[in-house]
C-alpha positions as CSV (number, residue, x, y, z in Angstrom):
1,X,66.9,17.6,-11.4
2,X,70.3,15.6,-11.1
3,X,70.5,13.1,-8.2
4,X,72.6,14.8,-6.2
5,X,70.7,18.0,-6.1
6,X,67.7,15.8,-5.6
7,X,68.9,14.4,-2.5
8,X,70.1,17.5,-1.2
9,X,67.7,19.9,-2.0
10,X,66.3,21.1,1.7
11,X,63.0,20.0,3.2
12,X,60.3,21.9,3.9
13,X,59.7,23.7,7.3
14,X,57.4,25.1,9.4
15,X,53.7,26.0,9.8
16,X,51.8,23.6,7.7
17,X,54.5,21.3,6.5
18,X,54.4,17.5,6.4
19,X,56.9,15.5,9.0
20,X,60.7,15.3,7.5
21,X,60.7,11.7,7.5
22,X,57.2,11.8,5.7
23,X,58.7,14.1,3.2
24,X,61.6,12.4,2.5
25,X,60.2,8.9,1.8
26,X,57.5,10.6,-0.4
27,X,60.4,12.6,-2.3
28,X,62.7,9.1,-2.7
29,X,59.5,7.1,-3.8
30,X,59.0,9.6,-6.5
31,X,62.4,10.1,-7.8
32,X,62.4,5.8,-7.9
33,X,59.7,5.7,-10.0
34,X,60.3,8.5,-12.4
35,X,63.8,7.0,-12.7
36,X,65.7,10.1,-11.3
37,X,67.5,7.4,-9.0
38,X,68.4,3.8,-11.6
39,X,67.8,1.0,-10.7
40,X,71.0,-0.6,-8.8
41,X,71.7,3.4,-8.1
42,X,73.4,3.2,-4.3
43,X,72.0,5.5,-2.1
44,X,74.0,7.8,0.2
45,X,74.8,6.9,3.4
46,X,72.4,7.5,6.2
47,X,74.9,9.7,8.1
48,X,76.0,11.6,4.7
49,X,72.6,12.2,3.8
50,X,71.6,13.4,7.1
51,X,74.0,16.0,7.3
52,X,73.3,16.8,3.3
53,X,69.6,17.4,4.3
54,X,70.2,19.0,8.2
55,X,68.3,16.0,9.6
56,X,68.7,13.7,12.3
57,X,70.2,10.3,10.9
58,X,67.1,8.6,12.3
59,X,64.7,10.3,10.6
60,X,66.8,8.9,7.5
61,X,67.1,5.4,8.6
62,X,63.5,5.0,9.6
63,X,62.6,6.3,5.9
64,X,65.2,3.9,4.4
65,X,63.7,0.9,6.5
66,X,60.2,2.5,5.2
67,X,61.2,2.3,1.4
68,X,63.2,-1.1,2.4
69,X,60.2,-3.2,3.8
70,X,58.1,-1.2,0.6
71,X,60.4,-2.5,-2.4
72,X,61.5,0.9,-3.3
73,X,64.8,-0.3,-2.1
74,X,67.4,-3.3,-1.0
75,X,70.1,-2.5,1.8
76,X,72.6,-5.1,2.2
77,X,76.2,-4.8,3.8
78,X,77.2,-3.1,0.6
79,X,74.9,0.0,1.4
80,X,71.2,0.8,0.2
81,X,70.8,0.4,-3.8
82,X,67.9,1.3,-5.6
83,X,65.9,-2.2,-6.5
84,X,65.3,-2.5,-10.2
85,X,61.6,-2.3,-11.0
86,X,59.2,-4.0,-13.7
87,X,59.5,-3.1,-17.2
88,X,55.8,-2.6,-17.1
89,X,56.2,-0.6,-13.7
90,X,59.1,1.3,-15.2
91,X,57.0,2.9,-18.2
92,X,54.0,3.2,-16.7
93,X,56.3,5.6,-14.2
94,X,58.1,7.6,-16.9
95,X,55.2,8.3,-19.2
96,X,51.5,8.4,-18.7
97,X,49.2,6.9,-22.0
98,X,47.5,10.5,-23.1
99,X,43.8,10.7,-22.2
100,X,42.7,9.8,-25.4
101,X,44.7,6.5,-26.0
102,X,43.4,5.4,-22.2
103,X,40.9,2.6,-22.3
104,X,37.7,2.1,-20.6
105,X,38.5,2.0,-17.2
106,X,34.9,0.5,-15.7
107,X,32.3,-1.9,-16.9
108,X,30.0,-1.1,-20.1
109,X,27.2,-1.2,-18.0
110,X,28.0,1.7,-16.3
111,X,27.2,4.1,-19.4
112,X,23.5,3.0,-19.1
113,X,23.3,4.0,-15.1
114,X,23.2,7.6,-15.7
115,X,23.7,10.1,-12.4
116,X,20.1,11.8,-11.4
117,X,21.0,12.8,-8.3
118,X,22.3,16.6,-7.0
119,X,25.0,18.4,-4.8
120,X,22.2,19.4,-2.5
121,X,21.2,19.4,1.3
122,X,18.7,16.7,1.6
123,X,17.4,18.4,4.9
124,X,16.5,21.4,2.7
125,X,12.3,22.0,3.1
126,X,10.3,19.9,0.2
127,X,13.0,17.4,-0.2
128,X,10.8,14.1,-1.3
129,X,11.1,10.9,0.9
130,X,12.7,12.9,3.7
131,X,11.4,11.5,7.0
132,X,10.6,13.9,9.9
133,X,13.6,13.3,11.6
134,X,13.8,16.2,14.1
135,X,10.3,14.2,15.5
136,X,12.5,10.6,15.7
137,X,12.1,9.4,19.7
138,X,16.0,9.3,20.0
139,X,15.7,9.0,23.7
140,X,13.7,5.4,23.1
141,X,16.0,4.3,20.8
142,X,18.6,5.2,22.9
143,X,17.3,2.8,25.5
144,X,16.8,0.1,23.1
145,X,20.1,0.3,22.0
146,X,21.0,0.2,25.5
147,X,19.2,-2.8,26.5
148,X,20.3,-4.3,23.2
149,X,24.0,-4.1,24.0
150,X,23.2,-5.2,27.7
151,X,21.9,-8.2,26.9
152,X,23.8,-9.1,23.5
153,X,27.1,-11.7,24.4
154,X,30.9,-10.4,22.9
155,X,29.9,-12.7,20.4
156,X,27.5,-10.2,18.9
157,X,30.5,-8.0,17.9
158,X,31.1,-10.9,15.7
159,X,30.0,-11.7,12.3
160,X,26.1,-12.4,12.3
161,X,24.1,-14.8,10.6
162,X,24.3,-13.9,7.0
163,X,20.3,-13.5,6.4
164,X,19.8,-11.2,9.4
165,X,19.8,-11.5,13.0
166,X,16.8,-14.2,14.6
167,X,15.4,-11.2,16.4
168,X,15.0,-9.0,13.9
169,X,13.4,-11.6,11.1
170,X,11.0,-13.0,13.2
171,X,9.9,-9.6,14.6
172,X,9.3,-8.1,10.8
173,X,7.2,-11.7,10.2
174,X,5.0,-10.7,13.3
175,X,4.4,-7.2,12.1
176,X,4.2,-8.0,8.3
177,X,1.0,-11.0,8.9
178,X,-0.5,-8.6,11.1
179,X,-0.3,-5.2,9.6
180,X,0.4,-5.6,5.7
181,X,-1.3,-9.0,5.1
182,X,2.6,-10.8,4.0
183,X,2.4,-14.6,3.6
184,X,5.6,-15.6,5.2
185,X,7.8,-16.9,8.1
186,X,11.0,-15.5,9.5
187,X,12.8,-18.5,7.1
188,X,11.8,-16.6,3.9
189,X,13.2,-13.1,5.2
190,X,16.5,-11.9,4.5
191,X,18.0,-8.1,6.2
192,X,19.2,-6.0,3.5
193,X,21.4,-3.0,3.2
194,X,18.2,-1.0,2.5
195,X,15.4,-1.3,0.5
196,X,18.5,-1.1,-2.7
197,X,20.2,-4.0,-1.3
198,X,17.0,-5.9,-1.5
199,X,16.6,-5.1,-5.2
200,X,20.3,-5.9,-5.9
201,X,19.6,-9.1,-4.2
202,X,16.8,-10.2,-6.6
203,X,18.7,-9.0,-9.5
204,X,21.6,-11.7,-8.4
205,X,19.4,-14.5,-7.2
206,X,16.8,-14.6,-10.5
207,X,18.3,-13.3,-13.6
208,X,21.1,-13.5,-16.4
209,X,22.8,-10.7,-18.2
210,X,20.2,-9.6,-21.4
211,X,17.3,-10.9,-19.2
212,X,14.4,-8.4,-19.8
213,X,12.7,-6.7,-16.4
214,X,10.0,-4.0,-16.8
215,X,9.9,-1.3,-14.3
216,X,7.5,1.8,-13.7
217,X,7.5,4.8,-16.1
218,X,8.1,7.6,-14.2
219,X,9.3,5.5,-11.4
220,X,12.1,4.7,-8.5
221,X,15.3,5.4,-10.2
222,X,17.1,2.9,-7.8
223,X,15.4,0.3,-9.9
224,X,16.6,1.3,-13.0
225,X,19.8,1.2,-11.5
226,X,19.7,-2.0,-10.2
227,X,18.5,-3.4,-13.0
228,X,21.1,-1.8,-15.1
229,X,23.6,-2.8,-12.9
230,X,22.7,-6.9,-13.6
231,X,23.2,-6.1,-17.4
232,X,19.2,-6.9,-18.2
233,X,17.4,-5.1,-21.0
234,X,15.0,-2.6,-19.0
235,X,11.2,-2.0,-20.5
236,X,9.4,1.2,-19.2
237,X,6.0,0.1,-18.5
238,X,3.7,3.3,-18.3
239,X,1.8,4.4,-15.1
240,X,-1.5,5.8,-14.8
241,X,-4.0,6.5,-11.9
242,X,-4.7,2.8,-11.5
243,X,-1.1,1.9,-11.6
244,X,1.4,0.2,-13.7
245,X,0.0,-0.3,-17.6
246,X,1.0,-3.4,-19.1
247,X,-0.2,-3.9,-22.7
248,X,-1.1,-7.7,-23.8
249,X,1.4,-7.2,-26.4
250,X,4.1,-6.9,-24.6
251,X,3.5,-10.1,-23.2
252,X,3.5,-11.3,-26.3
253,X,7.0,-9.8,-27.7
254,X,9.3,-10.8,-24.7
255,X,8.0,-11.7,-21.4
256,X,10.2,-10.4,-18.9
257,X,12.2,-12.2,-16.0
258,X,11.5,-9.4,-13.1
259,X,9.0,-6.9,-13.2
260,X,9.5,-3.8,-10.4
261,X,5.7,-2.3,-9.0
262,X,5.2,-0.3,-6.2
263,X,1.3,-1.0,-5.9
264,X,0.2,0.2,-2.6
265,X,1.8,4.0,-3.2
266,X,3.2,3.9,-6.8
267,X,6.7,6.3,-6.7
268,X,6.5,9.5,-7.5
269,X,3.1,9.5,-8.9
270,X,1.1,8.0,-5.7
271,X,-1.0,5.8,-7.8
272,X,-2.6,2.3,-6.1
273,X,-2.5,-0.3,-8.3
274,X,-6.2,-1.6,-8.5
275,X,-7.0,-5.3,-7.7
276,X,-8.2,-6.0,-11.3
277,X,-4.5,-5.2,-12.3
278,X,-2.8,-6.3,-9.2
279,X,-4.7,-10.4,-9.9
280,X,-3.8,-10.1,-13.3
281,X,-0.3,-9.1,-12.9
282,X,0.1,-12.3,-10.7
283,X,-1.6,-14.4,-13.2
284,X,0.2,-13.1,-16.4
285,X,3.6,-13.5,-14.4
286,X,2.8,-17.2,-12.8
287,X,2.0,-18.0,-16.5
288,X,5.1,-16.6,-18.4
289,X,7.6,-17.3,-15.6
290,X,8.4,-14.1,-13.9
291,X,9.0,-13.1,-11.2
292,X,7.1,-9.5,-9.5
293,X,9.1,-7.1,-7.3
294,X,6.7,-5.7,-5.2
295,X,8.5,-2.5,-3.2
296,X,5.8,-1.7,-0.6
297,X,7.2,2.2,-0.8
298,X,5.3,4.4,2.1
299,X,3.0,1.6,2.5
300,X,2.8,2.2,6.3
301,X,1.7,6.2,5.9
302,X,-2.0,5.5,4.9
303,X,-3.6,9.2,5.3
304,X,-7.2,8.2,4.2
305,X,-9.1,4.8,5.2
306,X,-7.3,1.9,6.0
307,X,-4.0,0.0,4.7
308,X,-3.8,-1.6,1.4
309,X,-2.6,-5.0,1.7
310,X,0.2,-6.2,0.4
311,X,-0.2,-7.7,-2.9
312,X,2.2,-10.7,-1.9
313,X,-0.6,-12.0,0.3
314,X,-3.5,-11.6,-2.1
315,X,-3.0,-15.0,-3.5
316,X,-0.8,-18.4,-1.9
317,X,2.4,-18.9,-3.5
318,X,2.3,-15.4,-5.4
319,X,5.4,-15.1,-7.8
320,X,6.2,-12.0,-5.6
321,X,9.4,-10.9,-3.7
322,X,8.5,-8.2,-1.6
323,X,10.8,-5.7,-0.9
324,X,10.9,-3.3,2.2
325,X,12.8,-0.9,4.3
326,X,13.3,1.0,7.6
327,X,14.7,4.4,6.0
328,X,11.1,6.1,5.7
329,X,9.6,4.9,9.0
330,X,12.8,5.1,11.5
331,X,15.6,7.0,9.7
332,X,17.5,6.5,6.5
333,X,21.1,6.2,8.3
334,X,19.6,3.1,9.6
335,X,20.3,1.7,6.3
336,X,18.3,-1.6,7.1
337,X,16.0,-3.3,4.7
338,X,14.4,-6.6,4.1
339,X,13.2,-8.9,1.6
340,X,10.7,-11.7,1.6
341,X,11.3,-14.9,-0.6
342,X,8.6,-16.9,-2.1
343,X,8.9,-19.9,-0.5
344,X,10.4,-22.1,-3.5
345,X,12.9,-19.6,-4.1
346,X,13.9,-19.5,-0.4
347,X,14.4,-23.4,-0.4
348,X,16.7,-23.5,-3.5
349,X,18.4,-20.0,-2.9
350,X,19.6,-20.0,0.7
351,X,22.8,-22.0,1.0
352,X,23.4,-19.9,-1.9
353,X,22.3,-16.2,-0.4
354,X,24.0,-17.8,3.2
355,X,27.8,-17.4,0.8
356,X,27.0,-14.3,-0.9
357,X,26.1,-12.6,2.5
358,X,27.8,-11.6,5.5
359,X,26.3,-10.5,8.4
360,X,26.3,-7.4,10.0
361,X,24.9,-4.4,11.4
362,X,24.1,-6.6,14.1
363,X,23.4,-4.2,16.7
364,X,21.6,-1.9,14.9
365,X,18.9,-5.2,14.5
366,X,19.2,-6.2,17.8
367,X,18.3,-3.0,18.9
368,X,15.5,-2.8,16.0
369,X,14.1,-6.2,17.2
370,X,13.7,-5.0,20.5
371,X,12.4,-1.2,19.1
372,X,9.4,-3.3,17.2
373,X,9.2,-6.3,20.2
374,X,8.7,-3.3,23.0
375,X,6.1,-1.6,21.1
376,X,7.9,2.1,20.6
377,X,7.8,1.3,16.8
378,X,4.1,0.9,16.5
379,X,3.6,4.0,18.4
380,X,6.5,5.7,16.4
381,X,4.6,5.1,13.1
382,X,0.9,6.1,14.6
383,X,2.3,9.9,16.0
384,X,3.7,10.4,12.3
385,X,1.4,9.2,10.5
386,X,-1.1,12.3,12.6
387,X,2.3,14.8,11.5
388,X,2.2,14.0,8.1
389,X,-1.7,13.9,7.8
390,X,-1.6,17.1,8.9
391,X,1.4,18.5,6.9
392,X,0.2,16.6,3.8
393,X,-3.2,18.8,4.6
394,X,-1.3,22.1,4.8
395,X,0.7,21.7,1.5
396,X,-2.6,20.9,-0.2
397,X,-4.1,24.6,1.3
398,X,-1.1,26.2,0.2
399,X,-0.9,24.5,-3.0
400,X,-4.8,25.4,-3.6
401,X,-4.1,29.4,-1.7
402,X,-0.9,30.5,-3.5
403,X,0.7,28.2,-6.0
404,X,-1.8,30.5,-8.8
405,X,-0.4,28.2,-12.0
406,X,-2.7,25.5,-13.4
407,X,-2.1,22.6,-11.7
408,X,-2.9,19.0,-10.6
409,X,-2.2,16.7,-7.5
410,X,-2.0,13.4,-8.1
411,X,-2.2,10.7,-5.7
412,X,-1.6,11.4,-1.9
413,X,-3.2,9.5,0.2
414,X,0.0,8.4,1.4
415,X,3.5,8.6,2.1
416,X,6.2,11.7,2.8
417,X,5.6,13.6,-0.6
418,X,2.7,15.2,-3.6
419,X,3.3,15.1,-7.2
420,X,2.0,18.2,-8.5
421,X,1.7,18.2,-12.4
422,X,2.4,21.5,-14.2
423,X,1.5,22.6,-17.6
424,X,4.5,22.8,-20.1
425,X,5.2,26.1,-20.0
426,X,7.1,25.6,-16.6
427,X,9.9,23.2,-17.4
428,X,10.1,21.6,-14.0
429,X,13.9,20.8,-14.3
430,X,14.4,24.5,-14.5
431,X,12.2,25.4,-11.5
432,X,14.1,22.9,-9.4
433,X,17.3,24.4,-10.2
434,X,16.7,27.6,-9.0
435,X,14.6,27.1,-5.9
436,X,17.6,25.0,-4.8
437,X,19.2,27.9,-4.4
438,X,16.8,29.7,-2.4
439,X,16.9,26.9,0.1
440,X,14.1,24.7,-1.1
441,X,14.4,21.3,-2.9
442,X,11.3,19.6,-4.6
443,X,12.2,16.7,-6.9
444,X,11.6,17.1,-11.1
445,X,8.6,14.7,-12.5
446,X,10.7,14.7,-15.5
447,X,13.6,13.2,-13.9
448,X,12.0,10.3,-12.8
449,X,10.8,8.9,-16.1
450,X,12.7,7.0,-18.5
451,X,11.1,7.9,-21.7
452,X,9.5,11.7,-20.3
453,X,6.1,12.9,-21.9
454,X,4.5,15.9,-22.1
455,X,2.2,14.8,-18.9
456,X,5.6,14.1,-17.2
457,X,6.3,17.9,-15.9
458,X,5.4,18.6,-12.7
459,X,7.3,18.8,-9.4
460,X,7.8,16.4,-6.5
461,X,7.0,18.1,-3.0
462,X,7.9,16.5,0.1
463,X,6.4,17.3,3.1
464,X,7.7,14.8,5.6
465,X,10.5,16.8,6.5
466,X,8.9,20.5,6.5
467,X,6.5,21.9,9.2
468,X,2.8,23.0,8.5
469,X,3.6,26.8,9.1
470,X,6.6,26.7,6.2
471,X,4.2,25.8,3.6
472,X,2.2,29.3,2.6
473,X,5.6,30.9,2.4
474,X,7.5,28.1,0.4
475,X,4.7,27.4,-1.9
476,X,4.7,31.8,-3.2
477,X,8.5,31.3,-3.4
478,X,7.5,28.6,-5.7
479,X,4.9,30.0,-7.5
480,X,7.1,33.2,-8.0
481,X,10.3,31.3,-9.4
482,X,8.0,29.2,-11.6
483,X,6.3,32.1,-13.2
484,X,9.7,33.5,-14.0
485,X,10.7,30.9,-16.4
486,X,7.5,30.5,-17.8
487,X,7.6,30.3,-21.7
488,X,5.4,31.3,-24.3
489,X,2.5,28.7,-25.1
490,X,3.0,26.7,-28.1
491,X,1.1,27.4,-31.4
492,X,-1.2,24.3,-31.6
């Protein structure tokens, strides 16, 4: 298209269409930068080109003050010229590099952070680590949030302290002595964005890039992530019913610079890592250097017998960082977290952490401080912990009634979800691709390993989310899309 006929080409009206003055700053912009209109090219006059066009004049000056105080253009009492761009600008206008001469646009490390996660409705029945939310007391939160606002200064819609709000840290000190057994102070305690921010966090505070970190096999795939993420060479460390395996040899190869556990309700399988394990995990790690993550996953949904303890507090000055997070026990839009710092690493790391951060969220802990300080959360987490006994207690009667497939439950005597193992001739990634589309989503027991084994098949249920009553129904849904993509048993 020649210049002229660019420039006096109509407009688009009516229904639907963009504002004149939008459209004609978009149109000039482009012609500019495929070089339709030269460099030094003079533009036509505001009055000329509002009566070429059969628009007001203003709606043309406005769009050449637009294009003017952009650089598309210089106006000057000899009229408005075109302004001469880059060469690099120029060509990258005219002619696009084809796909395959393009170079990586993003960071190497991102081809080892591979995507796990699906299009899907995460309020869909069975969805794992899905709190009851419909059961949340919004009305007491409410009235924290109230009081919190109340009583906060203007200064609170400011930036925070970096490491949290006062409130908040000392509260989670309080209920972390008392109820999980922590050794720490609100000094050592730093609000994250999530129980992911926390693990990002120890990733930038303790390691270099090719550091090695071991992490559970299956296990939390935010981890891997993470971990990938701070370029370090990741180690799958086996899980069985006693926990995390770690064979003396390994030790003995490379000894590792992080090392992710979730020992009080190991993720997906529900394991609890036993005391033999969880003093000599300590011990190995104080002797070689490293450093233990210890994400205290579901931790406060104990269905049978009392809490396990945190293994932070077994021993004083553990090598352990303990992670936690307020997305399973209030609600995951909450998107608050927190980490505990071994005391040495607090002392060197904190002017350093107090840069790197910037505080916010600050209502959100204010009101949190107050939710825990008042009491509501304590009594939040005793009524679900009752729901979830009891719902974790009708999947296992379904499970048992109507699933009719070989199966095996492993862990859950806590937390929102059970991992039921399945023999090989249901290929659990399959399973969960069709019963998302009848409206149910379990999570693959595949999908959460790095290396997957044959005892790696099985499906992820939640039940956090899904009333008792659903469960007879949903589990024969199950058992009926399973049995369809059964395949022959293998020859032995």
């Amino acid at each position: 298209m020649n210049p002229a006929a660019l420039l006096s080409s109509p407009l688009t009206r009516g229904p639907g269409a963009l504002p004149r003055q939008r459209q004609l700053i978009q149109r000039l912009k482009q012609a500019i930068l495929a070089g339709q209109l030269p460099a030094g090219g003079k533009l036509p006059s505001s009055r000329a080109l509002s009566e070429d066009l059969d628009i007001s004049r203003n709606t043309v000056l406005i769009a050449y003050e637009q294009l003017t105080a952009e650089g598309y253009v210089i106006a000057d009492r000899q009229g408005t010229r075109v302004a001469p761009l880059s060469a690099a600008a120029a060509l990258a206008a005219k002619r696009a590099a084809p796909p395959a001469a393009q170079p990586t646009l993003t960071a190497k490390r991102l081809t080892r952070i591979v995507s796990t996660r699906y299009a899907h409705d995460g309020s869909l029945p069975m969805t794992p680590g899905t709190p009851a939310l419909t059961q949340f007391p919004i009305n007491a939160w409410r009235r924290a949030q109230d009081r919190a606002l109340q009583a906060a200064p203007a200064t609170a819609l400011g930036y925070g302290h970096p490491v949290g709000e006062p409130a908040l840290r000392e509260a989670i000190a309080q209920y972390l002595r008392v109820s999980r057994g922590v050794r720490c102070d609100a000094s050592r305690i730093v609000i994250t964005e999530g129980a992911q921010g926390a693990l990002a966090l120890c990733v930038q505070l303790l390691t270099n890039p090719g550091d090695t970190a071991w992490l559970e096999d299956p296990g939390y795939r935010g981890a891997k992530s993470a971990f990938h993420a701070g370029d370090l060479d990741v180690v799958a460390m086996r899980v069985d019913a006693d926990g995390i395996v770690i064979p003396e040899s390994a030790w003995q190869e490379r000894a590792p610079r992080l090392i992710q556990t979730t020992p009080s309700h190991q993720y997906p399988t529900g394991a609890v890592l036993s005391l033999p394990r969880r003093l000599g995990l300590i011990e190995r790690a104080r002797q070689a250097g490293a450093w233990i993550i210890e994400d205290d996953y579901d931790s406060e949904f104990r269905h049978q017998g009392e809490p396990i303890a945190a293994m932070q507090g077994l021993v004083e000055d553990a090598p352990v960082l303990y992670v936690g997070t307020f997305s399973k026990t209030m609600f995951p839009a909450l998107r608050l977290g927190f980490l505990v710092l071994p005391e040495a690493i607090a002392a060197q790391a904190m002017p350093s952490i107090i840069e790197m951060l910037r505080g916010g969220h600050r209502l959100e802990q204010l009101t949190m401080a107050a939710f825990i300080e008042n009491g509501q959360f304590s009594r939040h987490l005793g009524r679900m912990r009752r729901l979830y006994r009891e719902r974790q207690g009708a999947l296992r009667e379904a499970l048992a009634a109507h699933l009719g497939i070989e199966h095996e439950v492993l862990g859950g005597h806590s937390g929102l979800h059970l991992t039921v193992r399945l023999p090989q001739q249901y290929p659990d990634k399959e399973i969960v691709q069709q019963v998302r589309k009848i409206g149910m989503n379990p999570g693959a027991l595949s999908s959460f390993a790095v290396t997957p084994r044959v005892e790696d098949n099985g499906l992820v249920i939640g039940y956090g989310n899904t009333g008792a009553e659903r469960f007879a129904g949903l589990v024969r849904r199950l058992r009926d899309v399973a049995q369809g993509l059964k395949r022959p048993r293998s020859a032995p």
